[in-house]
C-alpha positions, 0 to 999 in steps of 0.5 A: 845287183849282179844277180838280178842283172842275170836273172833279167838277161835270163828272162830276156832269152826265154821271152826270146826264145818262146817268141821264136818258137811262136813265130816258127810255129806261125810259120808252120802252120800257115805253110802247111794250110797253103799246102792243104789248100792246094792239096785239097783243090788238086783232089777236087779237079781230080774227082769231077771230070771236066765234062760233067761240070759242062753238061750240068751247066747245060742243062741250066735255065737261065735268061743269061748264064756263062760258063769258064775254066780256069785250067790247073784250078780245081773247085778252089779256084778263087783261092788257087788263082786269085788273079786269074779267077778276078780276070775272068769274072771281070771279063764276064761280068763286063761282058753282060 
C-alpha cells in the first residue's frame, strides 16, 4: 500500500507541475500578444502622418461625417484606448 501511496503523491506532482507549466505558458503568451498589439499599433501611427488621415477625411462626401484623434493610439485605437475610443464615439454619436 506504501508503494501506491507514492506512486500517487508522484502523479499529484507531475499534474501539478504541467498545470504550472500550462498556466506559465498562458501567461506567456498573452502577455506577449498585449505587447504585439501595442508594438504593432505604435508602427501603424508611425507610418501614416497625421495629415494624411485628414486630408483623406477631406475629401469625403457625406450628408454627416466626423473626424477625431485620439493621440498616442495609432490605427488599433479601439484596442490601445478602449475607454478613450468609447468616450469619444459616445460623444459624436450624441452628437448627431
Amino acid at each position: 500500500m506504501g508503494r501506491m501511496q507514492s506512486l500517487g503523491r508522484l502523479l499529484a506532482l507531475v499534474i501539478a507541475g504541467l498545470i504550472g507549466i500550462a498556466f506559465a505558458l498562458a501567461v506567456v503568451l498573452a502577455l506577449t500578444r498585449i505587447y504585439l498589439q501595442h508594438r504593432n499599433a505604435a508602427a501603424l501611427a508611425i507610418r501614416t502622418p497625421q495629415g494624411i488621415d485628414e486630408e483623406r477625411y477631406d475629401r469625403i462626401e457625406a450628408p454627416r461625417k466626423a473626424f477625431a484623434l485620439l493621440p498616442g493610439t495609432g490605427h488599433l485605437a479601439v484596442w490601445t484606448a478602449p475607454d478613450a475610443f468609447l468616450r469619444r464615439l459616445r460623444t459624436m454619436l450624441a452628437d448627431s
